[in-house]
C-alpha positions in Angstrom: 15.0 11.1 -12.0 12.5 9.4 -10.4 10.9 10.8 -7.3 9.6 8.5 -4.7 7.4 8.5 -1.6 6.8 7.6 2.1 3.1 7.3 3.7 3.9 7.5 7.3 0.6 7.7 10.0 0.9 9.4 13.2 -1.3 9.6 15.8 -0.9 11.5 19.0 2.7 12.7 18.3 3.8 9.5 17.5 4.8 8.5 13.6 3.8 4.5 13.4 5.7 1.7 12.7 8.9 3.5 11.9 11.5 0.8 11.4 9.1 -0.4 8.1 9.4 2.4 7.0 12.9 3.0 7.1 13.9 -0.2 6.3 11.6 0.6 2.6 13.4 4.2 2.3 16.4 3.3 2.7 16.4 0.0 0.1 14.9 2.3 -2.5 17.7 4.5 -2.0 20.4 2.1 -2.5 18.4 -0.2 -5.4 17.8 3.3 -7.3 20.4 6.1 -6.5 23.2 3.6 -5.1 23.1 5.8 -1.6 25.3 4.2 0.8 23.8 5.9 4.0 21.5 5.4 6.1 18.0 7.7 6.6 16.8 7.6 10.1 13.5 8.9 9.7 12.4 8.8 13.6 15.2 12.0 13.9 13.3 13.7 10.5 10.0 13.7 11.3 8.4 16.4 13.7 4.5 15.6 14.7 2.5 19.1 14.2 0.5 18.1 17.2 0.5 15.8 19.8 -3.1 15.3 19.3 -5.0 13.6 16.6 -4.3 11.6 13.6 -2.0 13.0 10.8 -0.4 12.2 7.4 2.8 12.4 7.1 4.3 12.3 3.1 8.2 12.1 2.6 9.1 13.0 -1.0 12.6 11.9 -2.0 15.2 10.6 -4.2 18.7 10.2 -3.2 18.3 13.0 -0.3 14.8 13.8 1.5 13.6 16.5 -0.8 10.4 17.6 0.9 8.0 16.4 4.0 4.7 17.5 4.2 2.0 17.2 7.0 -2.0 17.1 6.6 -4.8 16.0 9.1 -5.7 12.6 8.6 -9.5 11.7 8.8 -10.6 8.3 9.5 -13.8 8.6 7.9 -15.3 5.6 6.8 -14.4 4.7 3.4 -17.0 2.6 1.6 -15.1 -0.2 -0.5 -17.6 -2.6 -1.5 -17.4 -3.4 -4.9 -13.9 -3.9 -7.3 -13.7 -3.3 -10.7 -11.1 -6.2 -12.4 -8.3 -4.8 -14.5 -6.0 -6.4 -16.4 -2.0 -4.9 -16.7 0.5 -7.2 -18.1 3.0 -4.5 -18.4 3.0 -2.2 -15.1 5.9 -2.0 -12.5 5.6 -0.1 -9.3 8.3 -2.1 -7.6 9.0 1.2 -5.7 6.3 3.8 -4.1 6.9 6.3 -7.0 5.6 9.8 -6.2 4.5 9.4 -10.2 1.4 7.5 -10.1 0.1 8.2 -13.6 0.1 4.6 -14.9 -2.5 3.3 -11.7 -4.4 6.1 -12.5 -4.8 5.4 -16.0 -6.0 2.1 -14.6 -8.2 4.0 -11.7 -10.0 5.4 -14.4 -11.1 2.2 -16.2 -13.4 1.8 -12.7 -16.7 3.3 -14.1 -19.0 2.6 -11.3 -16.9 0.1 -8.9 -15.3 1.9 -5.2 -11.7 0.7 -6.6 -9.8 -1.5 -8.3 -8.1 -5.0 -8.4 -4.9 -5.6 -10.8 -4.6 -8.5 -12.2 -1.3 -8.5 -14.2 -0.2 -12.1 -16.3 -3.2 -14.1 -15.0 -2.3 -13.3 -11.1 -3.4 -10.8 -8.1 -1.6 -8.3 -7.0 -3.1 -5.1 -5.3 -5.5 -2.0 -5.4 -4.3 1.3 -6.7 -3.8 2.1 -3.2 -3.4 -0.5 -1.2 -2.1 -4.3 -0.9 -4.9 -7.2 -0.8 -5.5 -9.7 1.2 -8.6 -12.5 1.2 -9.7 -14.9 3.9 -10.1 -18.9 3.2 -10.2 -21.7 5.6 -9.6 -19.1 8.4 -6.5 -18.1 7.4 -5.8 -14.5 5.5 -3.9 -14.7 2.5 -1.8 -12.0 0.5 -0.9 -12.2 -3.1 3.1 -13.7 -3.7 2.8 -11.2 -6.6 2.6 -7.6 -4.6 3.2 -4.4 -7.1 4.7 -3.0 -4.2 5.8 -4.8 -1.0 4.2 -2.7 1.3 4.8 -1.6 5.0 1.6 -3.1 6.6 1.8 -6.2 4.7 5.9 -6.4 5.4 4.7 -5.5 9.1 2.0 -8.7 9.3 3.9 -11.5 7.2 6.4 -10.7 9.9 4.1 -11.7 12.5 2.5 -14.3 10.8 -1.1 -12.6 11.0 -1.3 -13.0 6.8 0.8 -15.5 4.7 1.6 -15.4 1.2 -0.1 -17.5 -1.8 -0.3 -17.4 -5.7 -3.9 -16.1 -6.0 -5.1 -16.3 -9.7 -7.9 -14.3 -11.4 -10.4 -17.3 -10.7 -9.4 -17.9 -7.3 -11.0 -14.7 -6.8 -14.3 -16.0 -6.8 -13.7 -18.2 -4.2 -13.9 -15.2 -1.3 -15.8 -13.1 0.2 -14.3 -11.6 2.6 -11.0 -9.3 1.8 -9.1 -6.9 3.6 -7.1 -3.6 2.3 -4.2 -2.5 3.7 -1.8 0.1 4.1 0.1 2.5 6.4 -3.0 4.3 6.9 -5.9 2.5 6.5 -4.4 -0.3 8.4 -6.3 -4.0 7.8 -9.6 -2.8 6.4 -11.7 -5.9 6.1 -14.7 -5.4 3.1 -17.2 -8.7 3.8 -18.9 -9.3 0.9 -17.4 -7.8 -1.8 -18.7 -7.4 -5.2 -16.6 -7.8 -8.1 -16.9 -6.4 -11.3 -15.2 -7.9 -14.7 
């Protein structure tokens, strides 16, 4: 049985943007293990502190089966340069706890900060993160996600990104890019380097 996972931030006693979440638990629930009802995860989770930035991981299946709670350090993470790998055949359609096939891609980076995934000629994200690039002012996010993920759900919603079919090629045409997820939020890298 497949495990899978939530990536939920909190800061100051407060988990973030909860109803994404949810609404992402609770689909993979019903897509995978046919579970009828409903997780609400604000009445699960209990902030270790009231104070300072924590991670919160929710590992489950058809049931919560463990939550687990660790500082969170915003250090600054240096993304500047993406190695290009190609995948024609992976699915992570769901946040799997098992993460052994973009780590067998992770490790095709050599020198590069992380990765991009191309899989049948199009973008789709980072090992850890969904993409999104600027042009003509506007910040665009792959229409071919491996995940749909919270932060991206959370900005298509209010119309801060929009989606486009973004080709190997196109990639050239950037320079700026942002990363996000639950917790780095919209990390904008200017001037990224790619690697092929």
């Amino acid at each position: 049985m497949n495990k899978l996972l939530e990536t939920i931030k909190i800061v100051n006693g407060k988990a973030q943007f909860l109803e994404y979440h949810n609404a992402r638990l609770n689909y993979a629930r019903r897509m995978l293990f046919n579970a009828q009802n409903y997780i609400n995860l604000k009445k699960i989770i209990q902030a270790p502190s009231q104070n300072g930035i924590y991670k919160c991981r929710i590992i489950y299946s058809k049931t919560i089966e463990r939550i687990e709670y660790s500082p969170y350090c915003e250090k600054n993470r240096n993304f500047k340069t993406f190695k290009v790998v190609q995948d024609n055949n992976i699915v992570y359609n769901h946040k799997y706890l098992n993460r052994s096939h973009l780590n067998s891609l992770v490790a095709l980076k050599d020198e590069a900060d992380e990765i991009i995934i191309i899989k049948k000629g199009f973008v789709t994200d980072s090992s850890i993160a969904n993409l999104a690039f600027l042009y003509k002012n506007k910040w665009i996010t792959p229409i071919t996600p491996l995940l749909k993920g919270t932060m991206r759900e959370r900005l298509l919603r209010e119309n801060k990104i929009i989606v486009a079919a973004i080709t190997l090629e196109d990639l050239n045409k950037f320079s700026n890019m942002a990363m996000m997820n639950a917790l780095l939020g919209f990390y904008i890298v200017k001037n990224f380097k790619l690697i092929f």
